[in-house]
C-alpha positions in Angstrom: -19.5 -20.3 -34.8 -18.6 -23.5 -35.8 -21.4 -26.0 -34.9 -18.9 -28.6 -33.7 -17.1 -26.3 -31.4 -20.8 -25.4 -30.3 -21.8 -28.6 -29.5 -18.9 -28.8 -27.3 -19.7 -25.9 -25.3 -22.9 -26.4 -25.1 -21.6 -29.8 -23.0 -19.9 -27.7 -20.1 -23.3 -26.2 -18.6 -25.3 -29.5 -18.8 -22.0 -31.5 -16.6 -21.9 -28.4 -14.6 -25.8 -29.7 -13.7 -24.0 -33.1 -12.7 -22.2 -36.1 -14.1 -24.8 -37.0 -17.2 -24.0 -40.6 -19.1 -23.5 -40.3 -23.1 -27.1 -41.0 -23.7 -27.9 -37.9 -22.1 -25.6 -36.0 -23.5 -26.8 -36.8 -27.3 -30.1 -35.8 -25.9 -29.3 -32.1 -24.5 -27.1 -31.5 -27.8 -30.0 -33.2 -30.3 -27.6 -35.3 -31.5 -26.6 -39.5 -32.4 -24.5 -41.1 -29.5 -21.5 -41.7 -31.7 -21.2 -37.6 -32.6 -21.5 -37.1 -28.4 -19.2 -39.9 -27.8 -16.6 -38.2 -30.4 -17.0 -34.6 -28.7 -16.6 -35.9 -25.1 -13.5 -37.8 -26.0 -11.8 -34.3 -27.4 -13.3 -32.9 -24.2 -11.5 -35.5 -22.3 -8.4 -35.6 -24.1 -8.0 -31.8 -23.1 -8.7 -32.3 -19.5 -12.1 -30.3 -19.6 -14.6 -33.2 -18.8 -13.5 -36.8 -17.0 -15.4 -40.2 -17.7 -16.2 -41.7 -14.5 -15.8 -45.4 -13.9 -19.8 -45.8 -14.5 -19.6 -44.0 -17.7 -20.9 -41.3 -16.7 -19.2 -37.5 -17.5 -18.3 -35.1 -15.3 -16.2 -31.5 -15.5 -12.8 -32.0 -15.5 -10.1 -30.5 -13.5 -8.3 -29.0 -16.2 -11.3 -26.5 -16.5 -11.1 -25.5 -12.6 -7.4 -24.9 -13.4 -8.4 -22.4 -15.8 -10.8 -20.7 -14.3 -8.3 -20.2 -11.3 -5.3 -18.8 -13.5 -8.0 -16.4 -15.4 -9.7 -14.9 -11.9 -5.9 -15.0 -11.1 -5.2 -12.5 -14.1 -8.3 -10.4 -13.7 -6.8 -6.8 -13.2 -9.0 -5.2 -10.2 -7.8 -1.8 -11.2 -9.0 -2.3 -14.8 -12.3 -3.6 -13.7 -12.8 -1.3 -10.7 -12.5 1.8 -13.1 -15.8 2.3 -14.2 -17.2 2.0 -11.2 -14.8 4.5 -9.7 -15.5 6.9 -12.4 -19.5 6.3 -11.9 -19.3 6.7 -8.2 -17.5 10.0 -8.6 -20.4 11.3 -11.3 -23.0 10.7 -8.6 -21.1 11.8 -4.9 -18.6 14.4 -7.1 -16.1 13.7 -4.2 -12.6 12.1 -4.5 -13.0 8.0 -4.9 -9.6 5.8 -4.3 -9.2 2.3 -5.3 -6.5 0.4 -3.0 -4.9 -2.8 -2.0 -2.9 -4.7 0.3 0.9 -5.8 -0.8 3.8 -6.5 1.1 2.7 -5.0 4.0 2.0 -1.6 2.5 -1.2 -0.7 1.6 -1.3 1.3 -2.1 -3.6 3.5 -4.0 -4.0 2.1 -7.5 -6.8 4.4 -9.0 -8.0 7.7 -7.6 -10.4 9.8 -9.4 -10.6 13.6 -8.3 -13.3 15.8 -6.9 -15.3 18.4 -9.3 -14.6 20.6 -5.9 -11.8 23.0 -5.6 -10.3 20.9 -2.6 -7.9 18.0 -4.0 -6.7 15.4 -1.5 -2.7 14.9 -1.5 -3.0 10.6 -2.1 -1.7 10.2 -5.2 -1.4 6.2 -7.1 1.6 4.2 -6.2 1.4 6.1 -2.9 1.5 3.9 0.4 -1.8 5.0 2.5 -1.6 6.1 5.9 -2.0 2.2 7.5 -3.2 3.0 10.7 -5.9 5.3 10.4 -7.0 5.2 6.5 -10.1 3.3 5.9 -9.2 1.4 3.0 -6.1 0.4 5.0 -8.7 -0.9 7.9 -11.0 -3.3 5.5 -7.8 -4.6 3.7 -6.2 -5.6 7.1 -9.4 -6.6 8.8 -9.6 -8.8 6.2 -6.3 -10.8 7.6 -6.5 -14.0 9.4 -7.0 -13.4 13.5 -2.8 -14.1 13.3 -1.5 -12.4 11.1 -3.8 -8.8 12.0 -2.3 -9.4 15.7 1.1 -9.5 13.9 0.5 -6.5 11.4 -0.8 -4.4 14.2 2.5 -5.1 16.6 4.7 -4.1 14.5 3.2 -0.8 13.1 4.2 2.4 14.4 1.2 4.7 15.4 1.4 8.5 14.3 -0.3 10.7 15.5 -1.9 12.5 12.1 -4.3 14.5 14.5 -5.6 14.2 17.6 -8.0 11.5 16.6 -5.6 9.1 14.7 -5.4 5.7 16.0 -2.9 5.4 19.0 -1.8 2.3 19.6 -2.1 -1.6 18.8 -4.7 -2.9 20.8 -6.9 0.6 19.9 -6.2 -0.8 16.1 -6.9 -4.3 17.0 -10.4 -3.2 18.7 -11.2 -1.1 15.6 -10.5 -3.5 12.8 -13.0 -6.2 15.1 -15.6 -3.3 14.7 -14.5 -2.9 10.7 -14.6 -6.9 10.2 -18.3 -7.1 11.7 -19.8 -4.4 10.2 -18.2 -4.7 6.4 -17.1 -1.3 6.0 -14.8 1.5 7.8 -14.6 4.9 8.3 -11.6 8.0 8.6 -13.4 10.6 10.4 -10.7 13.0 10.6 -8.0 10.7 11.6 -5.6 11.6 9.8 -6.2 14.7 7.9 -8.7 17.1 10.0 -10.7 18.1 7.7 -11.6 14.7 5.4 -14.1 12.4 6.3 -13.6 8.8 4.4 -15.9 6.0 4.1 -14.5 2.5 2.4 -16.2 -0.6 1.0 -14.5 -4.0 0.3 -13.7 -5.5 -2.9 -14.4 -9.1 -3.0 -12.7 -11.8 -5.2 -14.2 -14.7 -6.0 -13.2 -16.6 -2.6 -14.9 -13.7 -0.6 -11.8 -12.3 0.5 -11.4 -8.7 0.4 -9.3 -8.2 -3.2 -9.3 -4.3 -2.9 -11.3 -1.3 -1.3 -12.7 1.6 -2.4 -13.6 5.0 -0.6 -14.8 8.4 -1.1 -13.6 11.6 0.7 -14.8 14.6 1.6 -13.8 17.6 3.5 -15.6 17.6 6.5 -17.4 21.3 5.8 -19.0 19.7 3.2 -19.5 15.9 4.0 -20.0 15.6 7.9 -19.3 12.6 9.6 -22.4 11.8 10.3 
């Protein structure tokens, strides 16, 4: 690596410590003040540090703008994968990947069970809302609002006798699913699967996407 464009770098991690004054600078770095003073003005220039009006350096907001747009971009399916895959190797049961968009919630990676019994999700399928579990972690993620106005205006099958029946029986279970950080399908809304989900959290905390494995029920019990 070039040694100027290392010295730079190097400069991010010591103002992520705090604002630090030129002098300081030329110390971390090893370096005369006038070969700091020339880095932290290319630095400044592109928006990635910001001199203070007591000379002093701090990050710059240029850099938090690019950190946004790159966790932004981050693909959750792409980086979800492996994980899927080595969650699968050690349960052998079917793992799903999903999200919430547009008031659907999707499957966006599925890997199947070594067993002879395959689910029916397939990816770019909408998931059961009311009853799957990835469905409950991704809308109990939702702002008090906004759950209370998702929950209204879903209609409530019936998938089997123990699928979710109406709105306020939603509202009290996604309360339970928010508190306790992970859901459960027992049966809800295929008999014989049992489901548990985990959140996916972005870098705010918010649930990005959830995972879950399924089972049929005469091999995984609910309990």
């Amino acid at each position: 690596m070039s040694q100027t464009v290392d010295r730079a770098l190097s400069i991010l991690p010591l103002l992520a410590e705090g604002p630090a004054d030129l002098g300081q600078v030329a110390d971390r770095l090893g370096v005369h003040k006038s070969t700091a003073l020339r880095l932290l003005r290319t630095l400044n220039e592109h928006g990635l540090v910001y001199r203070q009006s007591d000379q002093r350096y701090r990050l710059g907001a240029r850099l938090f703008a690019l950190a946004q747009e790159a966790v932004e971009n981050l693909d959750v399916r792409e980086i979800a994968h492996p994980h899927l895959v080595r969650l699968n190797e050690s349960c052998g049961h079917t793992v799903h990947l999903a999200v919430y968009e547009e008031n659907e919630v999707l499957y966006i990676d599925k890997v199947e069970s070594r067993y002879p019994v395959r689910m029916y999700s397939r990816i770019g399928k909408p998931v059961a809302i009311t009853v799957a579990a990835v469905a409950k972690l991704l809308l109990a993620d939702l702002p008090e609002a906004e759950r209370r106005a998702v929950a209204d205006r879903l209609d409530y099958p019936m998938y089997t006798a123990r699928s979710t029946p109406n709105a306020p029986a939603f509202l009290k279970e996604l309360a339970t699913v928010r508190e306790q950080g992970w859901a459960t399908d027992l049966g809800g809304h295929e008999e014989s699967i049992n489901c548990v989900a985990a959140p996916v959290r972005g870098a705010d905390g918010r649930v990005a996407a959830a995972m879950s494995v399924s089972a049929p029920n005469v091999v995984v019990t609910a309990e």
